[in-house]
Steps between C-alpha positions, in 0.01 A plus 500: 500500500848619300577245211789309650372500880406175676145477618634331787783696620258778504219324669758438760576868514169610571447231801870587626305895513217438675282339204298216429497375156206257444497420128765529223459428126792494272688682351451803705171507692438484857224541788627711793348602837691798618523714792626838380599593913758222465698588143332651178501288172528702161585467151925439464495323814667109511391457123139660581368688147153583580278540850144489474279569778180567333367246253704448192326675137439214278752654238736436737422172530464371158899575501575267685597101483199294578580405828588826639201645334269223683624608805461887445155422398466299855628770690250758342243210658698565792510862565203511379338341788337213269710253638403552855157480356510150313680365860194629682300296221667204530474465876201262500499163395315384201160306566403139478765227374683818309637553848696188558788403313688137487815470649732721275864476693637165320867369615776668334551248181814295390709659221806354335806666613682402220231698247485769714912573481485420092162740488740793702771382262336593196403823625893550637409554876650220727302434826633511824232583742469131649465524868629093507677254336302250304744277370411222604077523466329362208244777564499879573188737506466843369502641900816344518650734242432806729352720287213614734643438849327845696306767394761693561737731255376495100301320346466437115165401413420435131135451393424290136156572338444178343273561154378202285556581169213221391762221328369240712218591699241751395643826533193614729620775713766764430664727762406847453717807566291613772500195705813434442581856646233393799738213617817683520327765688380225721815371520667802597240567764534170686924563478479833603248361815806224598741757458301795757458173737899440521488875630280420822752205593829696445574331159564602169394364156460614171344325182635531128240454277509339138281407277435321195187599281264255308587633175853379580511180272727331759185518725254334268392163499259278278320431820223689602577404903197585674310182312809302705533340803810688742673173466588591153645824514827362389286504116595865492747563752754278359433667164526844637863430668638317200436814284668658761815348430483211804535185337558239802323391735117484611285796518688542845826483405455739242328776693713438825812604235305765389473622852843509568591662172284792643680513813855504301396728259338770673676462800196396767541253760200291445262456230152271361285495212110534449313309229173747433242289299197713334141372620274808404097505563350237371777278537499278810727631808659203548705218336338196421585314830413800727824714548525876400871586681746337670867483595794323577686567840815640436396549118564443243149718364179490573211487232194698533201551241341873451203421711555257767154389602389863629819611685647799382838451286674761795426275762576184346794605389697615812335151637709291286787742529513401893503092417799609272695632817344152711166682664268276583136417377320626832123427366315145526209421364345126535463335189780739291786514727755719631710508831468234733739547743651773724872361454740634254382455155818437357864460608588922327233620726810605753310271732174769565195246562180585291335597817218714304359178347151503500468086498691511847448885661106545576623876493669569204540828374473656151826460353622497121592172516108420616297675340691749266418776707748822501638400868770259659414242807768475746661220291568571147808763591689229613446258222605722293836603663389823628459356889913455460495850583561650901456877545811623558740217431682422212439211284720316290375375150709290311505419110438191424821303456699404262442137431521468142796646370672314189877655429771381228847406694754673567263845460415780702180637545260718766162530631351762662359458864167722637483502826193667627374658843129489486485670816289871531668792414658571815693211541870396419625166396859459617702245265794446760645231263444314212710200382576223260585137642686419169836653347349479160252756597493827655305759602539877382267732704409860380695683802727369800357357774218544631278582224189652643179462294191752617135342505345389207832533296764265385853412389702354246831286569643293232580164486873384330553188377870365441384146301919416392492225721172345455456161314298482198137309604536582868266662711598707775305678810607828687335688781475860552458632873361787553512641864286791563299641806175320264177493703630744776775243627840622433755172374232334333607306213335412182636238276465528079541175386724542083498162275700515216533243234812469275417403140632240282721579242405492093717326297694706205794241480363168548496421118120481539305713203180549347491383147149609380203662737164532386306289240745317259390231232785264555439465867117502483555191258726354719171435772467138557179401636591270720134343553581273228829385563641587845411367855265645699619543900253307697266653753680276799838669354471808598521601903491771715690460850306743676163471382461164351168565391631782296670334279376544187454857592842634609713126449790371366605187287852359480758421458439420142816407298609694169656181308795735485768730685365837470716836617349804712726762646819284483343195641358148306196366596313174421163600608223698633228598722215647359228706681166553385481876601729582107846377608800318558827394724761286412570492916252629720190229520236774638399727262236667723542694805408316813264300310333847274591734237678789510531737248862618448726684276833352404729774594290636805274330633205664756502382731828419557728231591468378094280192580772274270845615578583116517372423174599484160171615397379557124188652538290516169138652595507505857187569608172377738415207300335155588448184355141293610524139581327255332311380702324853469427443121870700418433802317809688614761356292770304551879517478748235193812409487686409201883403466577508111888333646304232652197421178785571243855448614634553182333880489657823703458468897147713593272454765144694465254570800135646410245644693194393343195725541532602884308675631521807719465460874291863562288433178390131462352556176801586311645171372729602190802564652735300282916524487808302501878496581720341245849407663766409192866417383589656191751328287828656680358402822348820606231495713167734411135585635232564349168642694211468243108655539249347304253668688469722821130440677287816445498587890806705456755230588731677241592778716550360814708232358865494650719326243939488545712285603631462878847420620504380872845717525270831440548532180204573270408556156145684500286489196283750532276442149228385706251535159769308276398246248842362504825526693824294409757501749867339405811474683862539366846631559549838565626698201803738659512690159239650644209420221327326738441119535552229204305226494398438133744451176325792217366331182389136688139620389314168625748434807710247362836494385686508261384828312340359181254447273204443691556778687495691158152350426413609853594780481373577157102373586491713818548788264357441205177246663339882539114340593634292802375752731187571332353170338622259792854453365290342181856598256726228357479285743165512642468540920955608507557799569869460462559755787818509736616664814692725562458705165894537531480156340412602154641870558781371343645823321473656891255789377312499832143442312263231412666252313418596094615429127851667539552173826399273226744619238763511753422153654491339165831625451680398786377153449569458082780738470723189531855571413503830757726301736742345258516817277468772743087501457591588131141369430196760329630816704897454516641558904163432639443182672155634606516352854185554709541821688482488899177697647353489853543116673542387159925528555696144516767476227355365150696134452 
C-alpha cells in the first residue's frame, strides 16, 4: 500500500469489487482472493503499491515491517501449496492421551471497569463499545465489553512470545527465530482457514495480524512458564502488560484494554490476544496441571504453548480462536472433560444449541470444535454469528451502544454510528428512518432519507450531543430507532440504547490548594503513630448494612466526634464517619456501595452515577482494603483515632485517623499499608488537611489509590499523585489580585506568630543543619530537622528557591532592625524595612 492509505478503507475496496480479503498486517499488507472477471486490482489502485501473484523474493521481504513480512512469508507457504499440505497433515488426531485435551473454553472472567477506562485513559482512547449499561453491577466480564461479539468484519489478533530471560527461574529454553517464524505461519494458516469458511456461509472476515517477538524485552519474564501450573500464568502475563504501559487492573483488565486499543487504533471492529509460551523437545507439552491451550469465551486471549501435547500449533490455534467468538467445546472424553450438553453453551452463542456434542449425539461429526479437524458441524456457524445470515435478505448489525459516555457540561461532542448490513452481496438494507428520542441528541445521516446500504457494507451517521442543559453528576439515557426493512420485513425497528454521564465539576475557586506534593520532611515528621496514643475503633464498631458479615471488609465506623468545629466546602462539621476501604464522610454513613467497593475517580467516576454524590467525602487511599477480626488472630491492621482538642485543650484543634497496616483485599499477604489524615485549625482559624503515606503495601496499592476530596454538590478536587509521599491540602480566601490563594503570613518559619526570633533560629538550622538529611537529622539538635511547609515560609526575600543564607540575612534583619518603623526602617540599610516578600500561598499581610 501508498504511505498515507488506510489498510482498512482499502480492504473494504477490494470486497466492495468482488474481493475477499482474508488477512491484513499493518501498515500496508494484506491477503486478497480475487476474481479478475469481476474488476482487476493493480498497483495505484485505492492506496494499492505492489501486487504479487507469484511468491514474494526474499529481498523483497526483508524490506518490510515485521508483521507484514510474516505474512508475505505465509503467503509464499500459501501459494506455494505447503499450506494445503500441513492441513492435509494435521487431519488426524494425535494417538493415546495426546489426543484428548481438558476442557479449554473457561467463562469469560470479571475485570474492573473502572481499570479498564483509566488503562484506555492512559493510552488516550475512551471506550464506548458497551452493548449495556452497567451502572448499577458490582461485576462486569470481559464478553460484556463486546470486543468479540461475531466472527464477523476485522479482527485484530496480536500474538506475545513470552521468553524467560532466567532472573527467576532457570532460563532453560529460549525461542528461536525459526520457531518463532513456525507459529505465525501457523497462525496465519488457521486465520486464513476461518476466514475461506466465512466464504461458504455468505460472510466475510478478515484477520489483522500483530505480533510481538521474544527478543522484545516487554515480552520477557523471569519465569520460565512451562515448569508452571496454567493457574499461574498471571506470573508473566501481568508482567508482560505492565511493560506495555497497562497499569490497572488484573491480567484481564489489562489485556481486555489492550484489545480495545487495537480496535480504536487500527480501526477493526473486534479484536483478542494470544499468549504463545515456548515448550521445545525435551520439554514437557503441557503445564504442570495438564493444560496446553485454552480460552476465554468472548476473550479476552487465549494462551497456548509451542507444542500442545501432539496437536499441531495450526489447529490449535484456530480452536481457541472459535471459543473467543463463543464456539463450543464439541469433544468429551470420560475422565478429562469437555461438552456435556447439547444446549447453548453460553448466553453469546445467539441461542445455536451444541448439537454436535459428542457426550449427548452418538453421531457426531468431525468438527473443529471436536476434534480440530479442518471442517465445521452443522453448529459452530451459528455460534459464531455466521447462522444470523439468510440468503438473500438483508441483515442489520448494530454497533454496540453507547453506554459509557462521560462529557463535561454545557459541551458538545459526537460519535460516530456503523450501521452494518451483513446480508450477501445482492441484498439492500433500506434505513427508512432513524431517530433520536431526546432533544439533546440528534442524528446526522450520510445522505437524505433512505440511505441504502448494499450487502456486506456499512454506514456512518453521527451522533450530536447538545449537553447546555444537563446537570453536573447526572446520568441520562437516550434511544436511537432505527427502522429498516432488517431481516426481509420492511418497518422493522431496532432500538440503540445511548447512556451518557455528566461529570462533576473540579474546583479552581473554592480556596482549596495544594501546599506541598511529594515527599516533604516537615510533613513526614509530622506522622503520629497513633498505636501508642490514639483509640483503636473496635471490631463491633464498624458495620456494613448490606452485608453484615462484611464488615470489616468493605464497613464503616461512625460517627466519631472531632472535639472541634471543623470547615469543608462552606460547611462546619463536628464529626465523622470513617470507612475502612481509605476514606471518609462528614455526612454520608455508607462508605461502600451496596455493601462492596467500588473503585472510583473523583471527577468521573466509571461507572457512573458517582457512588457519593451525597457525601462530603475526603478520601485519602481509597482502595480494596480489609481489616481481620480478632477473633481470627488480627493481622490486618486496625484503624486510631486521636483528638489532640480533646487530650490537650489548651493545644490547636486536630483530629488524626490512621490506618494501621491493612491489608489488601486481592493480596492477603500484603499487610504494610500504613497512612493517616490529619484534620487541623491553624492559628487564624483556617481549616487544613493533611493526607500522609508512611508506607504503600508492595501489591501496587500506590497506583490504584484514589485520593481528593468530594463535595456532595459535585464539586471535586482530584489529586491525582497517586505515588506521593506527601500531599498538604489547605483552604483559604480567594486572592482576587489574581496571585492565587493566601493562606500563610511569609517569614512565620515554624507556624507561629509573631515573626521573631525563633523563627530566625528555625530558619537558620534548616539551612545551615546541612547532615539532617544524611546522618538522621544528627546536627545541632540531634533527631530536628527544623523543616517547615510550605518553603514560602522561609522564602522570605520571595526568590522562588529553597530557602538559603541570603533568607537568613534578610530574616535577621527584619526582626533586629528595630527602629525601621519609628525612623522610616533607617536601621543597617536606610529605606529598607526588609519585610518578608509574598511567594506562592505564602501571601497574608506581614503584622
Amino acid at each position: 500500500m501508498q504511505p498515507g492509505s488506510s489498510l482498512i478503507d482499502t480492504k473494504n475496496w477490494i470486497q466492495n469489487n468482488g474481493g475477499k480479503v482474508t488477512l491484513l498486517a499493518q501498515p500496508n499488507g494484506l491477503i486478497a482472493y480475487w476474481d479478475e472477471s469481476v474488476a482487476k486490482v493493480s498497483a495505484g489502485s485505492a492506496g494499492i503499491q505492489k501486487v504479487f501473484s507469484e511468491a514474494i523474493p526474499a529481498l523483497e521481504i526483508s524490506k518490510r515491517p515485521p508483521a507484514v513480512s510474516a505474512l508475505m512469508r505465509f503467503y509464499n507457504e500459501l501459494v506455494t501449496g505447503r499450506v494445503q499440505d500441513a492441513t492435509r497433515k494435521s487431519l488426524a488426531a494425535p494417538l493415546g492421551e495426546d489426543a484428548y485435551l481438558k476442557p479449554d473454553a473457561f467463562p469469560s472472567p470479571d475485570i474492573d471497569y473502572q481499570s479498564f477506562l483509566q488503562n484506555l485513559a492512559e493510552k488516550g482512547i475512551q471506550n464506548n463499545r458497551l452493548k449495556k449499561p452497567f451502572w448499577n453491577q458490582e461485576k462486569m466480564t470481559a464478553g460484556d465489553l463486546g470486543n468479540s461479539e461475531v466472527m464477523i468484519g476485522t479482527v485484530a489478533v496480536t500474538l506475545f512470545f513470552v521468553e524467560s530471560n532466567g532472573t527467576i527461574d532457570p532460563n532453560s529454553y529460549t525461542w528461536t527465530t525459526a520457531h518463532r517464524d513456525s507459529v505465525l505461519n501457523l497462525a496465519l494458516a488457521g486465520l486464513n482457514w476461518w476466514a475461506t469458511q466465512a466464504v461458504s456461509y455468505n460472510q466475510s472476515v478478515s484477520f489483522m495480524i500483530n505480533y510481538y517477538a521474544p527478543t522484545d524485552s516487554r515480552c520477557q519474564t523471569g519465569y520460565e512458564p512451562i515448569l508452571h501450573s496454567s493457574s499461574q500464568i498471571d506470573l508473566w502475563i501481568d508482567k508482560i502488560m505492565t511493560n506495555f504501559g497497562y497499569n490497572y487492573g488484573d491480567i484481564f483488565t489489562k489485556v481486555a484494554a489492550f484489545n480495545s486499543w487495537q480496535i480504536a487504533t487500527y480501526q477493526t471492529d473486534w479484536a483478542y490476544s494470544a499468549f504463545v509460551e515456548y515448550n521445545p523437545f525435551p520439554a514437557p507439552s503441557a503445564f504442570t496441571n495438564g493444560y496446553s491451550a485454552f480460552a476465554y469465551f468472548g476473550g479476552p486471549f487465549t494462551n497456548l504453548l509451542f507444542r500442545s501435547f501432539s496437536w499441531a500449533f495450526n489447529q490449535v490455534f484456530p480452536h481457541e480462536s472459535g471459543h473467543i467468538f463463543y464456539a463450543c467445546d464439541e469433544y468429551y472424553q470420560p475422565g478429562y472433560g469437555g461438552c456435556t450438553s447439547c444446549t447453548p453453551c453460553n448466553s453469546h452463542s445467539h441461542n445455536t444449541p451444541n448439537g454436535n456434542c459428542e457426550y449427548c449425539n452418538p453421531s457426531s461429526v468431525a468438527c473443529m470444535m471436536r476434534g480440530n479437524s479442518f471442517t465445521l458441524c452443522a453448529y459452530t456457524p451459528g455460534q459464531i454469528g455466521w447462522g444470523l445470515y439468510h440468503a438473500g435478505v438483508p441483515v442489520l448489525l448494530l454497533a454496540p451502544s453507547w453506554s459509557d459516555l462521560m462529557a463535561d457540561s454545557g459541551s458538545a461532542i459526537t460519535q460516530n454510528l456503523r450501521i452494518r448490513n451483513i446480508g450477501d452481496s445482492p441484498t439492500t438494507l433500506t434505513i427508512s428512518d432513524i431517530q433520536s428520542d431526546q432533544t439533546w441528541l440528534t442524528i446526522t445521516p450520510p445522505a437524505s432519507y433512505p440511505n441504502n446500504i448494499a450487502g456486506q457494507d456499512s454506514l456512518d451517521y453521527t451522533l450530536n450531543f447538545n449537553l447546555s442543559s444537563l446537570t453536573t453528576g447526572g446520568y441520562y439515557d437516550a434511544k436511537v430507532f432505527v427502522t429498516s426493512n432488517d431481516s426481509g420485513v420492511p418497518g422493522t425497528v431496532d432500538t440503540i440504547p445511548i447512556s451518557l454521564y455528566i461529570k462533576c465539576n473540579s474546583v479552581n475557586q473554592s480556596g482549596y490548594v495544594f501546599s506541598e506534593i511529594g515527599h516533604d520532611p516537615y510533613w513526614a515528621s509530622q506522622f503520629r503513630d497513633l498505636t501508642l496514643i490514639g483509640t483503636k475503633i473496635p471490631d463491633n464498631s464498624f458495620y456494613n448494612t448490606y452485608i453484615p458479615n462484611g464488615k470489616l471488609d468493605d464497613g464503616t465506623a461512625g460517627p466519631i466526634g472531632l472535639g472541634f468545629n471543623f470547615d469543608y466546602f462552606g460547611q462546619s462539621y463536628s464529626s465523622l464517619y470513617i470507612g475502612v476501604n481509605g476514606a471518609v464522610s462528614f455526612t454520608k454513613s455508607e462508605l461502600n456501595v451496596n455493601g462492596y467497593f467500588q473503585a472510583m475517580d473523583i471527577l468521573s467516576p466509571t461507572p457512573p452515577p458517582h457512588p457519593f454524590l451525597d457525601a462530603q467525602l475526603i478520601s485519602i487511599f481509597w482502595n480494596d482494603l480489609w481489616l481481620k477480626d480478632d477473633a481470627q488472630g488480627g493481622g490486618h491492621g486496625s484503624i486510631y483515632t486521636y483528638s489532640n482538642t480533646i487530650s490537650n485543650p489548651s493545644a490547636l484543634d486536630s483530629f488524626i485517623v490512621e490506618w494501621y497496616r491493612v491489608g489488601n483485599f486481592n493480596a492477603a499477604s500484603d499487610t504494610l499499608t500504613t497512612f493517616e489524615l490529619i484534620l487541623s485549625k491553624d492559628q487564624s482559624g483556617q481549616s487544613n488537611i493533611a493526607l500522609i503515606y508512611k508506607d504503600v503495601g508492595n501489591t501496587g496499592l500506590g497506583t490504584t489509590a484514589t485520593i481528593g476530596l468530594f463535595n456532595q454538590d459535585c464539586e471535586a478536587y482530584p489529586i491525582y499523585d497517586r505515588n506521593g509521599d506527601i500531599v498538604y491540602v489547605g483552604t483559604a480566601p480567594v486572592d482576587t489580585s489574581g496571585t492565587g490563594p493566601c493562606a500563610i503570613v511569609p517569614g512565620e518559619v515554624n507556624g507561629t506568630p509573631p515573626i521573631a526570633l525563633p523563627d530566625v533560629i528555625n530558619l537558620v538550622n534548616y539551612v545551615f543543619d546541612k547532615d539532617r538529611l544524611a546522618a538522621g537529622c544528627l546536627g545541632s539538635d540531634p533527631g530536628n530537622c527544623w523543616t517547615f511547609a510550605p518553603l514560602c515560609r522561609g522564602d522570605v526575600n520571595g526568590s522562588g528557591g529553597s530557602p538559603n543564607l541570603q533568607d537568613v540575612i534578610y530574616l535577621v534583619n527584619f526582626v533586629f532592625d528595630k527602629d525601621r518603623p519609628a525612623t522610616s526602617c533607617l536601621g543597617s540599610s536606610p529605606g529598607n524595612c526588609w519585610t518578608p516578600v509574598a511567594s506562592g500561598v505564602c501571601c497574608l499581610p506581614v503584622p
